[in-house]
N, C-alpha and C positions, 0 to 999 in steps of 0.2 A: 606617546599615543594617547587621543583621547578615550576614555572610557564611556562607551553606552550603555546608558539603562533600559532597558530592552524586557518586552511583558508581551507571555505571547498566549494566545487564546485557545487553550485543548492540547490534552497532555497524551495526545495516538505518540503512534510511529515517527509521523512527521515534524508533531511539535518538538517529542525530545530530541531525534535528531538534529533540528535548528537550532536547538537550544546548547547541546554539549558543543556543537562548531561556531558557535557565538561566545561560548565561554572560551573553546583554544585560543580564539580571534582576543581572547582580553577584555569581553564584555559580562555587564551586571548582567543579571539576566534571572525574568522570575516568569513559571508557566502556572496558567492557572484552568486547572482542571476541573468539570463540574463533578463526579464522581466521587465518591468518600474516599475510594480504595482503587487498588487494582487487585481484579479479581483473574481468576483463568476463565475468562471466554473469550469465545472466538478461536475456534482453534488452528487455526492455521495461519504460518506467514511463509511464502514461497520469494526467500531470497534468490533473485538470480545474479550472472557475475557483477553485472554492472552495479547492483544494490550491494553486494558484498563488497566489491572496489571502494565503493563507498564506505562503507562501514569500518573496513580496515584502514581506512584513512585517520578514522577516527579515535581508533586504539581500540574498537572491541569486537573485532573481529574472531579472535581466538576465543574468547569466550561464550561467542553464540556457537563454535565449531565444538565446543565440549559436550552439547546435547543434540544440534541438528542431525541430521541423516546429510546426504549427500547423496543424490541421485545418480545412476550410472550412465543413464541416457532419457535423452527428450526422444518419446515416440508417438507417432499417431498410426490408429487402427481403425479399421473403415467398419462400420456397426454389426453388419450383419455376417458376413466373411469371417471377419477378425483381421484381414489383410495389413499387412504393416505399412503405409506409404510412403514411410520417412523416419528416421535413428539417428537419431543427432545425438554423437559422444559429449558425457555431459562428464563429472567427477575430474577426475584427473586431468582429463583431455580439456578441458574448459579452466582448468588452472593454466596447463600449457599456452592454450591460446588467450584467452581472457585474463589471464594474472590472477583470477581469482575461482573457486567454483562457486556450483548453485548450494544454497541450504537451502532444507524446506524444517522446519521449527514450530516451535508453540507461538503465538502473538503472546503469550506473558510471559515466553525466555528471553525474549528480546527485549520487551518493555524493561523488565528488571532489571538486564545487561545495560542499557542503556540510564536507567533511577540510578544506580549503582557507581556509573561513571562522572553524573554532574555532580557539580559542589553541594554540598548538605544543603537542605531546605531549598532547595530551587524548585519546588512542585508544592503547590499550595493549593491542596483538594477541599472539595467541597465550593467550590466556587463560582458561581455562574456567572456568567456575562450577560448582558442584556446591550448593548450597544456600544460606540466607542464616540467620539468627538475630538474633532480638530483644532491646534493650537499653531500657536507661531512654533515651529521646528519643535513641535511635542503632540501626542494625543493621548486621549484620555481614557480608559477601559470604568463603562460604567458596569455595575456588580445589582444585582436584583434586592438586596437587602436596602439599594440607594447610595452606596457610597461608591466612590472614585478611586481609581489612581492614575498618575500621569510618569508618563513614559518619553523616552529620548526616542523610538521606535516601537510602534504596536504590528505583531506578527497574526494572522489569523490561520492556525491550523486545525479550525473546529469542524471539521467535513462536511458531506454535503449541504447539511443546513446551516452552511456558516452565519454567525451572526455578524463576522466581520464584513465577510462579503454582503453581508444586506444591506450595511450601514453604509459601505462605501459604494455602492453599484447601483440598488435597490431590489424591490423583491424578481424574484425569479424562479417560479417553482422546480423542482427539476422532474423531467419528463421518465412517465414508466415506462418498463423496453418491452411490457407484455411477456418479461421470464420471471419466473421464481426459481431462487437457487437452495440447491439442499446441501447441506453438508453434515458430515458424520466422521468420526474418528473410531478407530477398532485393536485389539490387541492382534498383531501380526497373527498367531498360530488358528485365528479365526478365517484366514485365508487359505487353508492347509497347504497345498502346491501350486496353487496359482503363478503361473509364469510373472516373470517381470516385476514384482515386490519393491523390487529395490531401484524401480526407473521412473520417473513420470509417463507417466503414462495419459492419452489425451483419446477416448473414444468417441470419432465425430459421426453424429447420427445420419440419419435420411436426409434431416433438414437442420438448419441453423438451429432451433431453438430446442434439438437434442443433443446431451451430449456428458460425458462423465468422463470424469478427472480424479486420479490419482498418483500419490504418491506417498513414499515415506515418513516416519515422524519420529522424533528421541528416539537418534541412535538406528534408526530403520525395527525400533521393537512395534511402533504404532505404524496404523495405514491409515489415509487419511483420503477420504473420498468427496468428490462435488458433482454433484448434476444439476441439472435445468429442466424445467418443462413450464410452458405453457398457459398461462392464464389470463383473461380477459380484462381484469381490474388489482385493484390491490387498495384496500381501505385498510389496513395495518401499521400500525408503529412497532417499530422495533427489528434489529436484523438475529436476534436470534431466539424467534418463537421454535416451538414446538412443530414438528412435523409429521405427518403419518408417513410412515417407512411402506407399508402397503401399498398407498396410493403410491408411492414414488416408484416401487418396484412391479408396478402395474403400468404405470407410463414405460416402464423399457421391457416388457415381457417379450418383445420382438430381438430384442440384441442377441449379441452370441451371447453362448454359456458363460465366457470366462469373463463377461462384462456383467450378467446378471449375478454369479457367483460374487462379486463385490457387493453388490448390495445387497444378498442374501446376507453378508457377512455383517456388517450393519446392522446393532441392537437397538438403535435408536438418531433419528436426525434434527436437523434445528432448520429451519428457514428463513430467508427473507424475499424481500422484490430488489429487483434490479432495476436502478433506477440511472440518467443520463443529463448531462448537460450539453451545448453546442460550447467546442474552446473559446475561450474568451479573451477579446482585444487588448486587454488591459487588466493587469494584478491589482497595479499600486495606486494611490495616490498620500502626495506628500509623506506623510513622514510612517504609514501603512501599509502592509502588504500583506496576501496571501500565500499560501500553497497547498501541496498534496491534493483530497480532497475537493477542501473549499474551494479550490483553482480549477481543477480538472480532474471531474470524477469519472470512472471508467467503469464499464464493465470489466469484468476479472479474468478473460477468455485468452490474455495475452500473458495474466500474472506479473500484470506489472504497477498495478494501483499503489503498495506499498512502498513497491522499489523505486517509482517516481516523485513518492515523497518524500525516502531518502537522500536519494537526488536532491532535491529541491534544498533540502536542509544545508547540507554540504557545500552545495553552491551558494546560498545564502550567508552561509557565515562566509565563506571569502570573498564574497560582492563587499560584505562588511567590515573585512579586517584592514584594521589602520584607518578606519574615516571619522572626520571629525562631524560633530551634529550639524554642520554644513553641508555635507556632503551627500546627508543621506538620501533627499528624495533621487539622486542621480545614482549612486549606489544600488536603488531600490528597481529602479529603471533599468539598471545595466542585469539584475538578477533575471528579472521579468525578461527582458529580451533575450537572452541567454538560455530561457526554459520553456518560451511557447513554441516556439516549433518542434520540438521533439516530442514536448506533451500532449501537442493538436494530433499530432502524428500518429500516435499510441491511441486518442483517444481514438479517432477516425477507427485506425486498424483494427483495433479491440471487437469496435461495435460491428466492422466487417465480417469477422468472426472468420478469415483465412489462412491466419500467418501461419504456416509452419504445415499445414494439412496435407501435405506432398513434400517435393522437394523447395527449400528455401533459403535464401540467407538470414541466419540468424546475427550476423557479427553487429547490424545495425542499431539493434536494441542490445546487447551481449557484450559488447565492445567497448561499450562510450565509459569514459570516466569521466566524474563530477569534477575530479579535482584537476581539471584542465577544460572545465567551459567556458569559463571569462577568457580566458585567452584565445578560443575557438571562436566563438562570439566576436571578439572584437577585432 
């Protein structure tokens, strides 16, 4: 088998995922992070089965299970009521039928689980990217300091502001959805008895662009809260400013008790804008590609931005395992085809903001395994 050199752009979820299923595949393989470090922000990752199928694939599944929670059930409750519309058995019952359950986790217990499993020094922080350039069956990752390196395959998992995807597509800003999201994490006994702790939980407002979301964190000792509301513009960089908890608990003063009692509990939140792209025709070209993210960025209302980019990783390394540097822009092609209609699909659904708000099939998004798309595909 021949061995690819393979350099992939952003060290999220999705880069190292592509990255340890490149290296089982028998590939070199180097991520280059801009970041110094990995620090704990962002607190939340909402594995669901299909992301976990995934992950277990990859041998580190048991070890994201040593700190996640595990939810008992997917529920939604109608805002002002509290009406329950829909209980969808999650924990056990989603092992039985999915093979796998949901975890909801830290975004830096996974990152680490995942640092932890590639080969030594395959993450090389502090690194920026500024562009890439095309060769005969090679491309080239240029770096802001001015130097180069060249690759058998250039992977871009730098999210929404890809700079892969700029180089190979052109610019494309991505569209605000007029929501800002808040989020907050709390020590459980901050919830005192609040029903339903230990389930995801999905409160959908009056209107689409209210709505609050939670669930469990390490072990169900943490709650982990999200909402939305409303705003006209967004001139900000960065997804986790500083929030006023006030004004947040002023946009839901009309919910039920046991929906505001969440955000009462809540000592402090972070923000960002929710931002959107239309799915896109095309990943790759020649011997380049996308995903997560930079491919198809979502709104989070389906919870499945992360899991989509585990997907993607997973699929990727066995579009790539056994091909020679011949092979790859078809490889790369078969990956991409293999992942846009699921992901147009999710992205559509997301922004519809309906799945699940009653009764629904979950098995569609719940069900799929990475490690049988190429054969599904083709």
């Amino acid at each position: 088998m021949e061995q690819l050199r393979i350099g992939i752009c952003g060290g999220g979820v999705g880069g190292l995922c592509a990255a340890l299923s490149l290296q089982q595949a028998g590939h070199n393989v180097t991520i280059y992070e801009r970041t110094s470090q990995y620090g704990r922000i962002g607190a939340d990752v909402n594995l669901t089965p299909n992301a976990v199928h995934a992950l277990d694939s990859l041998g580190i599944g048991d070890v994201l299970r040593e700190t996640a929670a595990r939810p008992t059930y997917r529920i939604s409750r109608t805002w002002d009521s509290g009406e329950e519309t829909s209980r969808l058995p999650m924990s056990t019952a989603a092992q039985e039928r999915y093979g796998a359950p949901q975890l909801t986790l830290h975004r830096s217990d996974i990152l680490a689980a995942l640092e932890e499993a590639l080969q030594k020094d395959t993450i090389q922080f502090g690194k920026k990217i500024t562009g890439v350039t095309q060769g005969d069956n090679c491309a080239s990752l240029v770096f802001d300091d001015g130097t180069s390196e060249t690759f058998d395959v250039v992977i871009g998992a730098d999210g929404i502001h890809s700079v892969i995807r700029t180089a190979l597509f052109g610019p494309d800003d991505p569209k605000f959805t007029g929501l800002v999201s808040y989020r907050a994490a709390f020590k459980r006994e901050r919830a005192g008895d609040l029903p339903n702790l230990d389930a995801f939980t999905k409160w959908w407002g009056p209107t689409a662009e209210y709505q609050i979301v939670t669930f469990p964190l390490t072990r169900g000792e943490e709650i982990f809260v999200f909402a939305t509301v409303p705003q006209n513009d967004w001139l900000e960089e960065g997804w986790t400013l500083p929030g006023d908890i006030n004004e947040l608990r002023a946009a839901y003063k009309d919910f039920h008790p046991e929906a505001r009692a969440l955000l009462d509990a809540c000592e402090e939140v972070t923000r960002s804008a929710l931002h959107v792209r239309d799915p896109m025709a095309q990943w790759s070209k020649g011997n380049v590609t996308i995903l997560g993210d930079a491919a198809h960025p979502m709104v989070p209302f389906m919870a499945q931005g992360a899991c989509m980019a585990i997907e993607d990783g997973v699929v990727l390394g066995n579009a790539l395992k056994g091909q020679a540097l011949i092979d790859v822009p078809a490889a790369l092609l078969r990956f991409e085809e293999a992942r846009k209609e699921r992901t147009a699909h999710i992205q559509r659904s997301s922004l519809a903001n309906e799945w699940l708000k009653g009764k629904g099939n979950a098995d569609w998004v719940y069900g799929y395994k990475a490690t049988d798309a190429l054969n599904v595909a083709a």
